[in-house]
KOLDOSE-268722 format. One record per residue (C-alpha): x, y, z. Coordinates in steps of 0.001 Angstrom, whole numbers, padded with zeros to 6 digits, always signed. Layout:
REM residues N
XYZ...
//
This chain:
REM residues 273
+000000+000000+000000+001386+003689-000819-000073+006674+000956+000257+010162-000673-001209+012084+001890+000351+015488+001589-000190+018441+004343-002070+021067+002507-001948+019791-000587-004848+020926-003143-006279+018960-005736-004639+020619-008938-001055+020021-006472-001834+016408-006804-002770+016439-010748+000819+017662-011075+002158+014497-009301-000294+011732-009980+000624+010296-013048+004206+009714-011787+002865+008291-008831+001054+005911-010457+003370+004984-013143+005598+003805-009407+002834+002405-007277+000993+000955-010459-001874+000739-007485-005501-001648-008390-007122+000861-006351-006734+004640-005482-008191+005877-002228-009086+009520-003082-010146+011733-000281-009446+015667-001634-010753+018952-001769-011036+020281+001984-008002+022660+001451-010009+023973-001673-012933+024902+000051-011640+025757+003207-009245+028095+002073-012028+028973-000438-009579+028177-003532-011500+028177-006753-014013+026977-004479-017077+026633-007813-014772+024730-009789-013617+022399-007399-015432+019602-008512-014138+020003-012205-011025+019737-010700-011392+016492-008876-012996+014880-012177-009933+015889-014045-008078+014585-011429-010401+010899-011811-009474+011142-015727-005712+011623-015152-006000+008246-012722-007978+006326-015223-006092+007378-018382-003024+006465-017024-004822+003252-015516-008141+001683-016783-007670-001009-015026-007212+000944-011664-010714+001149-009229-011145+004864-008112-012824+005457-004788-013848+009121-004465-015615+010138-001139-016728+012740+000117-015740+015291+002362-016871+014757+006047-017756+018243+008165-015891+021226+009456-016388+023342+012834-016215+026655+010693-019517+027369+009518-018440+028237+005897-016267+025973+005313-018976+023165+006106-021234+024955+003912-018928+024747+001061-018159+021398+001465-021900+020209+001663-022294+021922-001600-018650+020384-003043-020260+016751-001685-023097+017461-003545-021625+017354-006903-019858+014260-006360-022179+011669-007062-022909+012824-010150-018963+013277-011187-018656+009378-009994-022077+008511-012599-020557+010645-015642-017702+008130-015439-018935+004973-014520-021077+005360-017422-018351+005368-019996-017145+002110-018629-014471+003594-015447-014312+001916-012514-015253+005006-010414-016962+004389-007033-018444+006676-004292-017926+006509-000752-019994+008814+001774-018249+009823+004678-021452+011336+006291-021270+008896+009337-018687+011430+010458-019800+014265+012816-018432+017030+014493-017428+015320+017595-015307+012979+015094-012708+016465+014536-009674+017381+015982-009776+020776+015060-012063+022533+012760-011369+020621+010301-009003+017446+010885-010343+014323+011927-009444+012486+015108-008734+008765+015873-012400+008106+016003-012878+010319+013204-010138+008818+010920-011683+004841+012288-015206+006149+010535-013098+006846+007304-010779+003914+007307-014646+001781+007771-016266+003750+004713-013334+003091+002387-013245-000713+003652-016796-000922+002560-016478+000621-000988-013695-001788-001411-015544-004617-000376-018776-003385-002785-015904-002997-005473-014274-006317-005130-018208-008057-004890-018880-005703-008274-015394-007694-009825-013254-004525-010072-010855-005358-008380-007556-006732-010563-004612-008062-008675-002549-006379-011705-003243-003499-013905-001259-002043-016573+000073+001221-016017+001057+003389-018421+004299+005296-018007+004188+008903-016397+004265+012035-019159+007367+013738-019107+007171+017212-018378+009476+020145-019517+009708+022416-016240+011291+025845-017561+014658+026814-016637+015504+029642-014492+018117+032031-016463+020310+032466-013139+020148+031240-009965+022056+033347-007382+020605+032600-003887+023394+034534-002058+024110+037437-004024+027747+036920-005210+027087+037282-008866+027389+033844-009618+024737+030767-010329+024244+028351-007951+023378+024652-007656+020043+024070-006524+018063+020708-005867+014092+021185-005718+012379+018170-004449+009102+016575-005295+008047+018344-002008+009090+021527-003035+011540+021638-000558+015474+022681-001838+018971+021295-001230+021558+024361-002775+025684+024381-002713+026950+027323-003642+029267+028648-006492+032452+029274-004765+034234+029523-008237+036921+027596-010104+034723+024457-009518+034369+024797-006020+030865+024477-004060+030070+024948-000627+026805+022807+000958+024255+024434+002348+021757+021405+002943+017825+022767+002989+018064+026078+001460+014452+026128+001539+011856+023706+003464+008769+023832+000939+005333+025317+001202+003084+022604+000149+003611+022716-003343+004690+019987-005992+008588+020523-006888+007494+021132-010430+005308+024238-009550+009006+026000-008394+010381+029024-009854+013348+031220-008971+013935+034895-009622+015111+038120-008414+012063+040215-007811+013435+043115-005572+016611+043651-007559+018955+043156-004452+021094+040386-006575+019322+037548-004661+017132+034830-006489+013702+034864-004548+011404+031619-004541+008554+031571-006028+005321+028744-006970+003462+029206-010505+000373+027332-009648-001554+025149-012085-003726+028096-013862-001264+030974-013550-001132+032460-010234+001954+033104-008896+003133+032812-004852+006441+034333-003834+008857+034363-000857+011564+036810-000942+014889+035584-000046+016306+037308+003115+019487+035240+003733+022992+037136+002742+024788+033485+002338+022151+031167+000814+020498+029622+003979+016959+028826+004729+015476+032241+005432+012543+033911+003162+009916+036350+004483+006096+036044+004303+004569+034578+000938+002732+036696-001074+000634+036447-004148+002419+038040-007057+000084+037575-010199-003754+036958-009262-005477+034444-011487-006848+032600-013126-005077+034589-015284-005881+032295-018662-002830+030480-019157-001398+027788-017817+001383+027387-015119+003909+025971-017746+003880+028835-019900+004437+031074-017254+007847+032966-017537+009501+035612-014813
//
């Protein structure tokens, strides 16, 4: 079993990683339980659901062999938040029909047993909570497996490769010279630095991520102090940045703001600072 359970993640930050991560797991069935950071956070909050069903179609094109379970979202302590998700939840069913009906193996699985003495928080399960879950998605595996879905193997077809634009120089210190940066799939970044004449000095984490895929990772020099800044270019075009407050490349960047509002009609890939 493989668990992708990422802490803040969004639904278009997990259509950027899927289809790798299924071309490695080749999984029989995908547990999908997404969308409470959309609405919560109220991000593109209408079309939500459009994202989750491309999200289905990425799975199942790469897969069509590969059961999908898509629940719904259980119940917040904010009042808005549980209003938008009632009204997410309620498009569901209907995303999970569209599909079946063309022949995917697309099931839904209610998690309205949960309540709001089943939270943590205002928004995050606890144990109890998390039991209800782990019994809803038993039982639409079970109803899958009965329904002779389920495929010990499926063929998986390999992961796109994607072009991620090249940043023109990356000087994270300020010395005039490019350094050599590392962004993983987390977003997170390992840098040495261009000492010159070959030489480069390790400076580890450089920067610890923000919840966003490694692809969605950008550097450039916003303020003009010689410094490369970090930035994410999400999925439709908005762009996040961080500016980079560190004189000698360590992991220091102030308060993320949002650059470029969108959707701003273009995609993240054509995006260019």
């Amino acid at each position: 079993m493989r668990h992708e359970g990422h802490r803040g993640w969004r639904i278009d930050q997990l259509s950027t990683a899927v289809e790798r991560w299924m071309a490695t797991a080749r999984p029989n069935v995908v547990l999908l339980h997404i969308g409470a950071n959309d609405v919560n956070y109220q991000y593109g909050t209408e079309s939500a659901p459009a994202r989750l069903g491309h999200l289905v179609d990425q799975i199942t094109a790469a897969a069509p062999g590969t059961t999908v379970l898509v629940s719904s979202l259980s119940t917040s302590m904010a009042p808005g938040t549980r209003e938008r998700m009632k009204t997410f939840n309620a498009a569901l069913p209907r995303l999970v029909e569209e599909r079946r009906s063309k022949g995917s193996k697309v099931g839904y699985v209610d998690m309205g047993a949960l309540t709001a003495d089943d939270l943590a928080d205002w928004l995050h399960p606890n144990d109890t909570g998390y039991r209800k879950m782990a019994d809803a998605f038993a039982g639409g595996v079970a109803r899958a497996a009965a329904d002779g879905w389920i495929r010990e193997r499926v063929d998986v077809r390999p992961a796109p490769r994607r072009t991620v634009p090249g940043d023109s120089r990356v000087d994270v210190d300020g010395d005039g010279k490019a350094d050599y940066l590392a962004v993983e799939t987390d977003a997170s970044v390992q840098g040495w630095l261009n000492k010159g004449g070959g030489n480069r000095a390790g400076r580890g984490t450089v920067a610890t991520g923000v919840g966003a895929a490694g692809d969605t990772v950008r550097f450039a020099d916003l303020n003009g102090d010689g410094r490369a800044d970090y930035l994410v270019v999400d999925e439709d075009g908005p762009v996040r940045a961080w500016l980079n407050r560190s004189p000698d490349g360590r992991d220091d960047w102030g308060a993320g703001a949002l650059l470029a509002a969108g959707p701003l009609g273009s995609p993240g890939s054509r995006v260019r600072l």
